[in-house]
FIMARZA-430793 format. One record per residue (C-alpha): y, x, z; residue in three letters; residue number from 1. Coordinates in pm, 1 decimal, padded with zeros to 6 digits, always signed. Each point is the difference from the previous one (the first is absolute). Last residue first. Example, Ala and Ser with C-alpha at 12.3 -4.5 7.8 and 13.67 -1.06 7.14 Angstrom:
BEGIN
[rec [-00106.0,+01367.0,+00714.0],"SER",2]
[rec [-00344.0,-00137.0,+00066.0],"ALA",1]
This chain:
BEGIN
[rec [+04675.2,+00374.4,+04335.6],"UNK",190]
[rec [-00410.2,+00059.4,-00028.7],"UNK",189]
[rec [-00098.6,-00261.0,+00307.6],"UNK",188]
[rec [+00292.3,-00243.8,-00174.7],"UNK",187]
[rec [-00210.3,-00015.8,-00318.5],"UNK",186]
[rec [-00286.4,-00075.5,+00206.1],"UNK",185]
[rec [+00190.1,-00334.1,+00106.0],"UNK",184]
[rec [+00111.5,-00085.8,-00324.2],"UNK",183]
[rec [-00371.3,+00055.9,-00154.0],"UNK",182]
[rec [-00094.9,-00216.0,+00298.8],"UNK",181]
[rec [+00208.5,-00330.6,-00100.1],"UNK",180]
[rec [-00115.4,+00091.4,-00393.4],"UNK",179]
[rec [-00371.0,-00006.4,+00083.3],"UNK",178]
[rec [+00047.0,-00333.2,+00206.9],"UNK",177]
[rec [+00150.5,-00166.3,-00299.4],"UNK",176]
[rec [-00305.4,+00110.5,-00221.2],"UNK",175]
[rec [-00210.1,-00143.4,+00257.7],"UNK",174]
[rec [+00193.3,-00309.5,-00012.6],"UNK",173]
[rec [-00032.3,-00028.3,-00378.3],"UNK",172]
[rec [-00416.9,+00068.0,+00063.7],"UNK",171]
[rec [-00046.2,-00187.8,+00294.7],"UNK",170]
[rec [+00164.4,-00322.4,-00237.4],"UNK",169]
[rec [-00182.1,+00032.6,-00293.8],"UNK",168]
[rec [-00334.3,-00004.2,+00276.2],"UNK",167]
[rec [+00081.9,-00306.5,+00102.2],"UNK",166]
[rec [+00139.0,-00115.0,+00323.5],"UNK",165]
[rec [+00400.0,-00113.1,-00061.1],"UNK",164]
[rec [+00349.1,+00147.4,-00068.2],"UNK",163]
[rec [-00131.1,+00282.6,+00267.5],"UNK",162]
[rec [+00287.9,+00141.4,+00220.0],"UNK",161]
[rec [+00051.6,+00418.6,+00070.1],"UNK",160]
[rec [-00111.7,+00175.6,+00278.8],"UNK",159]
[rec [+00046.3,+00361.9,+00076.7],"UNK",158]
[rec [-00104.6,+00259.8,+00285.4],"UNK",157]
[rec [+00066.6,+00315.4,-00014.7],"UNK",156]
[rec [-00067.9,+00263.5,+00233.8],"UNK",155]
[rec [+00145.5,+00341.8,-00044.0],"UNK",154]
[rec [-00100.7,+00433.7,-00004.3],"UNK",153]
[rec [+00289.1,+00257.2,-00008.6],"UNK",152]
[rec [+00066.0,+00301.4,-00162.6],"UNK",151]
[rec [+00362.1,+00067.8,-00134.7],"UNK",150]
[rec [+00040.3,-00004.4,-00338.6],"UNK",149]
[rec [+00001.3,+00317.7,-00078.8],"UNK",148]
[rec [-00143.6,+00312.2,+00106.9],"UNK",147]
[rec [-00205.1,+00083.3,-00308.7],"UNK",146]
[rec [-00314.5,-00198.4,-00033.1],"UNK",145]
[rec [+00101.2,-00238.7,+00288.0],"UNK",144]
[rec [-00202.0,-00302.6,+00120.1],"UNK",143]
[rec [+00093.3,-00364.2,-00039.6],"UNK",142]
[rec [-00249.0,-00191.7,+00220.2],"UNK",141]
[rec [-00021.3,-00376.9,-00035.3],"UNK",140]
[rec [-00193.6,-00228.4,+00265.1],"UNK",139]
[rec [-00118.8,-00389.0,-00082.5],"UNK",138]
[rec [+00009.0,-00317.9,-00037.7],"UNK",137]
[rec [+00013.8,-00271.2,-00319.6],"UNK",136]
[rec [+00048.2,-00356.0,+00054.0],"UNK",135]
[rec [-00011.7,-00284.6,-00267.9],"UNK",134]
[rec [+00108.2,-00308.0,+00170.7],"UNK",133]
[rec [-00058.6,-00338.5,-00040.7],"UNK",132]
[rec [-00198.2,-00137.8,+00312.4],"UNK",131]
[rec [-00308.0,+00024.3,-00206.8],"UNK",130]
[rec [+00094.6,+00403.6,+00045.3],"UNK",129]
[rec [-00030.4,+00225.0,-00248.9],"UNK",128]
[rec [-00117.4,+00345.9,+00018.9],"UNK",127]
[rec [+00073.3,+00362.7,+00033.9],"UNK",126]
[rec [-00029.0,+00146.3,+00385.9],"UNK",125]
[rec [-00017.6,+00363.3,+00097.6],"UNK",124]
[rec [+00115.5,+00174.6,-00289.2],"UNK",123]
[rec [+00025.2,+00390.7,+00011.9],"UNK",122]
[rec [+00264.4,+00140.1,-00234.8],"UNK",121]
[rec [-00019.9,+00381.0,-00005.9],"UNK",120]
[rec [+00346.7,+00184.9,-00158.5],"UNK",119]
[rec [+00008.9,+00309.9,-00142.4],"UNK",118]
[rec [+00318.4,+00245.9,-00046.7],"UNK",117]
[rec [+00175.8,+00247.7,-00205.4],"UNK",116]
[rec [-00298.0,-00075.5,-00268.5],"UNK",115]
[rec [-00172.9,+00294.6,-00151.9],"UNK",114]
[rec [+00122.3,+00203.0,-00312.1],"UNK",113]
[rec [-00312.4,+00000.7,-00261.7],"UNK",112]
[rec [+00039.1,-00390.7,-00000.8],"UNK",111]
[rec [-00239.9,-00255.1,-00007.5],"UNK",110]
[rec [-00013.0,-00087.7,+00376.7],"UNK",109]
[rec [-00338.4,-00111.4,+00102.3],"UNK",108]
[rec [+00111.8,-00254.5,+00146.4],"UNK",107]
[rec [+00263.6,-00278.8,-00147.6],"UNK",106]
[rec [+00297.5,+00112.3,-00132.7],"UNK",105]
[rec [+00380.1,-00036.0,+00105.1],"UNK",104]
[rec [+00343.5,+00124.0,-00129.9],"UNK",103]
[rec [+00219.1,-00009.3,+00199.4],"UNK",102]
[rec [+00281.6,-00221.5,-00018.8],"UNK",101]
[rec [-00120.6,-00284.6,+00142.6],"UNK",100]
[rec [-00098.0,-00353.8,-00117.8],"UNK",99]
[rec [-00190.7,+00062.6,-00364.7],"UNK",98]
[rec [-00169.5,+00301.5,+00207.8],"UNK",97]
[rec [-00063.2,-00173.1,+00305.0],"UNK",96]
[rec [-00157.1,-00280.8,-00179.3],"UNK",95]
[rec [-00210.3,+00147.9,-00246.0],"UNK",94]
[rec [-00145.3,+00202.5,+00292.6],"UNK",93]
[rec [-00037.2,-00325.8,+00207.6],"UNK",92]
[rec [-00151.4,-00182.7,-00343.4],"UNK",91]
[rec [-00302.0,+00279.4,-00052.8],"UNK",90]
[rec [-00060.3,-00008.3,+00374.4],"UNK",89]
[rec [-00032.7,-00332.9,+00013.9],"UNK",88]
[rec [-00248.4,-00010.2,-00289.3],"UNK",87]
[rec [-00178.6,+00340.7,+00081.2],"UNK",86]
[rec [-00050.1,-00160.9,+00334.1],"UNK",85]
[rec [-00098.0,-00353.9,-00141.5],"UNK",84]
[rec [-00239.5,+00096.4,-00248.3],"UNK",83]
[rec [+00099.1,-00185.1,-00283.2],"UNK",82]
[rec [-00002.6,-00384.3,-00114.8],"UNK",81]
[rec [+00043.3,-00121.7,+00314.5],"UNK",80]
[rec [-00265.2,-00301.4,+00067.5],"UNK",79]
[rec [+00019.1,-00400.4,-00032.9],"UNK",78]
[rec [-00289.7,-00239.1,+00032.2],"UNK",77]
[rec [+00161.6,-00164.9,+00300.9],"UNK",76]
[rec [+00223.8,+00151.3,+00225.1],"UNK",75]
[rec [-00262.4,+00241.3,+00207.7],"UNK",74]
[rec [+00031.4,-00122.9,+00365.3],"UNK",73]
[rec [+00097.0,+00210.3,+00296.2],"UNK",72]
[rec [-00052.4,-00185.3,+00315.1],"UNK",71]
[rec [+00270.7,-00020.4,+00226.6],"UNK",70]
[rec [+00009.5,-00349.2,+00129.7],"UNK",69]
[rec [+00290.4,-00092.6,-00234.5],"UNK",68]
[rec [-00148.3,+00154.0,-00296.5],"UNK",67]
[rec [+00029.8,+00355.9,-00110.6],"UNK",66]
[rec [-00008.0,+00018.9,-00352.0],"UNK",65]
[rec [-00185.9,+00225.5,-00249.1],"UNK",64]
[rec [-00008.4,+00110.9,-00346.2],"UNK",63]
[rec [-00317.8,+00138.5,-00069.5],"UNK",62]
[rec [-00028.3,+00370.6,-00145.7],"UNK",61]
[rec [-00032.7,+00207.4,+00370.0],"UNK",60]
[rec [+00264.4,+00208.1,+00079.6],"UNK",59]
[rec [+00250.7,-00225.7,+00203.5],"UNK",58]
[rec [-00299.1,-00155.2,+00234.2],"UNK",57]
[rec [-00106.4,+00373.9,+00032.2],"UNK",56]
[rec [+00317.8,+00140.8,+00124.9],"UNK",55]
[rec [+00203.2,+00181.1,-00257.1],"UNK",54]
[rec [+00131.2,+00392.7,+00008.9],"UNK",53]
[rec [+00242.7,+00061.8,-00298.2],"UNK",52]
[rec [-00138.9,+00296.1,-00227.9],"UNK",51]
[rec [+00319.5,+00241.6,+00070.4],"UNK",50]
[rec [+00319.9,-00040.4,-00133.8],"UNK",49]
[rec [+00172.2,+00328.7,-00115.3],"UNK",48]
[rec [+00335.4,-00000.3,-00009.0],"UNK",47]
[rec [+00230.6,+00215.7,-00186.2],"UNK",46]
[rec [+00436.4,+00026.0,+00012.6],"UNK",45]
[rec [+00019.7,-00006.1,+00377.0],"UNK",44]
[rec [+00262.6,-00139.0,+00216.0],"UNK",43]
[rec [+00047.5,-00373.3,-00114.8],"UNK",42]
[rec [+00254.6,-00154.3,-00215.6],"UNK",41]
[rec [-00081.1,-00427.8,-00067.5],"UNK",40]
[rec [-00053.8,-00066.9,-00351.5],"UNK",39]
[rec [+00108.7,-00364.4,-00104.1],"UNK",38]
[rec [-00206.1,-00045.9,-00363.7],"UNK",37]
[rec [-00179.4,-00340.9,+00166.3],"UNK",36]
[rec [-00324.1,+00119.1,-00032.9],"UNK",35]
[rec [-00220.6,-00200.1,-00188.2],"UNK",34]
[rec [-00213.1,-00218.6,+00232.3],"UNK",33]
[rec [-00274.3,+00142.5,+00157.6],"UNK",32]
[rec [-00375.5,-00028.2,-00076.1],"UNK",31]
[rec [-00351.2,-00018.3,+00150.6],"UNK",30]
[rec [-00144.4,-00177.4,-00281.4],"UNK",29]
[rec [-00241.2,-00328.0,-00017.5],"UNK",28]
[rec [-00323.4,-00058.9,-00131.6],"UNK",27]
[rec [-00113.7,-00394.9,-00026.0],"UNK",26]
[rec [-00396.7,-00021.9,+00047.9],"UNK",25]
[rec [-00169.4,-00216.8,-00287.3],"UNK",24]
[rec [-00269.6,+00181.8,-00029.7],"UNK",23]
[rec [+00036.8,+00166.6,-00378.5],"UNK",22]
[rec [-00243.0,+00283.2,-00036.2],"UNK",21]
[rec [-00271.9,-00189.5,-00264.0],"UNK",20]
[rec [+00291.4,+00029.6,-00268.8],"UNK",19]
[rec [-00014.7,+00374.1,+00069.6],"UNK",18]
[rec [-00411.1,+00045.5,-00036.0],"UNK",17]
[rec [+00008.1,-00160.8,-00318.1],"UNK",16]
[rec [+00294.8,+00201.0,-00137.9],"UNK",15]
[rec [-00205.6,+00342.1,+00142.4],"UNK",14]
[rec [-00280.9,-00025.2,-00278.6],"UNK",13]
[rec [+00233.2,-00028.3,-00279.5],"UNK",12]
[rec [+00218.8,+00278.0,+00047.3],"UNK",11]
[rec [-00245.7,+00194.4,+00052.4],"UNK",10]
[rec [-00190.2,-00056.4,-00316.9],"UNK",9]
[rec [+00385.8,+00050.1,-00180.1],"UNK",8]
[rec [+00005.5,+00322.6,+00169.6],"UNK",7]
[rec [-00373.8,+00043.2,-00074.5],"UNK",6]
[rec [+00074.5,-00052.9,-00379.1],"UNK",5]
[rec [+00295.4,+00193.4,-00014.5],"UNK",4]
[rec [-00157.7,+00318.8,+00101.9],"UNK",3]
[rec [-00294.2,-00083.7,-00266.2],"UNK",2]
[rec [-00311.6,-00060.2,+00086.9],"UNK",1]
């Protein structure tokens, strides 16, 4: 056979097996809105942002919500789209740099030069609430690469309204939430 002919053979084997995937379940993004173009100064021109630490409610792929009594319930059929750490991480560092003046990456920095500082995230608490809330809690460290910003580790704790309980909903509130502690992180680095 030809090279073309077991491209095309592949090709055709794997279509079955795709149209047999579908299940129904609703993936959603860990996103942010679009930065609003304000830059706030801070003290360093490079950040690195390390792997942001999530508990294991927060990690796994079901959206969840903690009802009244306290359980934590997956929302229905719907799951994140993307590893949650790499996802909030990926939208913090996008984040801080659309929001601050330095210029920000996610670990490992790609650079030859090295950041002039790191800063660990480490979320305690990331869910919604059937009372209407989407919380996220936590500690920040900003540590210095080369004497500046000052060193200095932070609690957070923000909460931002849900419009209502579906899984649309977490999601825009989430990315709400992700832009309340990029402000707050960018005043760690100022």
């Amino acid at each position: 056979m030809t090279v073309l002919n077991l491209r095309s053979l592949a090709v055709v084997m794997v279509l079955p097996l795709a149209a047999c995937s579908g299940t129904g379940t609703a993936r959603y993004l860990i996103d942010a809105p679009v930065a609003s173009g304000a830059e706030t100064r801070v003290s360093v021109t490079s950040v690195e942002l390390r792997d942001v630490s999530l508990p294991s409610h927060a990690s796994g792929a079901e959206i969840l919500i903690r009802e009244e009594g306290g359980a934590l319930r997956p929302l229905g059929d719907a799951v994140w789209a993307d590893d949650p750490e790499r996802a909030v991480t990926g939208a913090l560092a996008q984040l801080l740099d659309d929001r601050s003046t330095a210029t920000v990456s996610a670990e490992p920095w790609p650079l030859q030069d090295g950041p002039a500082a790191r800063l660990d995230v480490r979320i305690d608490k990331m869910l919604a609430t059937a009372a209407g809330v989407f919380e996220i809690t936590g500690q920040a460290a900003v540590s210095a690469v080369d004497g500046t910003p000052r060193e200095r580790v932070e609690r957070f704790a923000i909460a931002v309204p849900l419009t209502e309980i579906t899984a649309g909903a977490v999601t825009e509130a989430q990315g709400r939430a992700l832009v309340a502690l990029s402000d707050e992180l960018i005043g760690l680095m100022r």
